[in-house]
C-alpha positions in Angstrom: 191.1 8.7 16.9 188.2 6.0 16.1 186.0 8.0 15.0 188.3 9.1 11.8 189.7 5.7 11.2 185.4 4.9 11.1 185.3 7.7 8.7 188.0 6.9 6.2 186.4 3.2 6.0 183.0 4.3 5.7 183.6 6.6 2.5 185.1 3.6 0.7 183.8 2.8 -1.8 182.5 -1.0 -2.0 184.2 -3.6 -2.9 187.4 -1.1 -2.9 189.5 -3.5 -1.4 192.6 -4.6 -2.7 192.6 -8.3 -3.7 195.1 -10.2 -5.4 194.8 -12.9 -7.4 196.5 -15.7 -6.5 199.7 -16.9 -8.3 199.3 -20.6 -8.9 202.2 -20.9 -11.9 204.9 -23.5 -11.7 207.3 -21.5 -9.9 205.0 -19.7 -7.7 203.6 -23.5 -6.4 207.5 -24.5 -6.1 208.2 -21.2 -3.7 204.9 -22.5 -2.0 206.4 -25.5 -1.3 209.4 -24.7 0.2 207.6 -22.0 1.8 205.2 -25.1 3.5 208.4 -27.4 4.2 210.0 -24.3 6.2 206.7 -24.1 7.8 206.8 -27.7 8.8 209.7 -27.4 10.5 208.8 -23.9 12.2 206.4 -26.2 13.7 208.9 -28.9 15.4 211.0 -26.0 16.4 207.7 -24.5 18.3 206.5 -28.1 20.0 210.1 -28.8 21.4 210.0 -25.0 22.7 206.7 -26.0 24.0 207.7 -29.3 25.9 210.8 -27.5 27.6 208.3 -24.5 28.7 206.8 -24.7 32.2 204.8 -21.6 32.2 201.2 -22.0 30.6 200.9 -18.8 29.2 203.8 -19.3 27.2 202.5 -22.7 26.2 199.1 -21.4 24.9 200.8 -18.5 23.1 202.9 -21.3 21.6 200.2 -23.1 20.8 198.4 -20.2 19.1 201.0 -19.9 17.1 201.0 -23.0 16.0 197.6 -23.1 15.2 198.0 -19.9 12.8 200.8 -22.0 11.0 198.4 -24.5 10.4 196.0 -22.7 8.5 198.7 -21.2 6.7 199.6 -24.4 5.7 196.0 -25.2 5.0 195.7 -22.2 2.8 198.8 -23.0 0.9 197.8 -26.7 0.1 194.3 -25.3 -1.1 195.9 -23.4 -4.0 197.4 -26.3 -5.2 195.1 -29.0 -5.0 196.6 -31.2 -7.7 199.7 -31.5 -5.9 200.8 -35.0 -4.4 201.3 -36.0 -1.1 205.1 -37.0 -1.5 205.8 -33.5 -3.5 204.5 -31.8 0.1 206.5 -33.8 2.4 209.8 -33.5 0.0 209.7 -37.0 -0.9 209.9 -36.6 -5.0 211.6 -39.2 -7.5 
């Protein structure tokens, strides 16, 4: 089974991957941010989980998690670099 999952990579051509451009419009950084808030609380959800947990393998697969909603978050705040602090934590006038 390898081998012809090797194969069908290695006839690509270069550079065939699909990439897509980033949507940094108005709306597509408001859906970001709400998309970040949710994330932000995904996270408290997790590190109450994680304080009621007793066994340590759940608590590092929490924690992994956690860690791959951070850079998530990290990823979202780099395609908007102009925003402001208060317009990430939902604190706009």
């Amino acid at each position: 089974m390898w081998g012809s999952i090797k194969y069908l990579f290695s006839i690509m051509p270069q550079g065939a991957l699909d990439v897509k451009e980033e949507d940094t419009s108005e709306e597509s950084k408001n859906n970001h941010i709400s998309y970040y808030r949710s994330l932000c609380r995904v996270i408290s959800e997790i590190q109450e989980e994680k304080e009621q947990e007793g066994e340590p393998a759940i608590k590092s697969h929490l924690d992994s998690r956690v860690d791959a909603i951070e850079k998530d978050k990290k990823r979202i705040r780099e395609m908007f670099p102009d925003t402001r602090e208060e317009e990430w934590d939902g604190h706009t006038n």
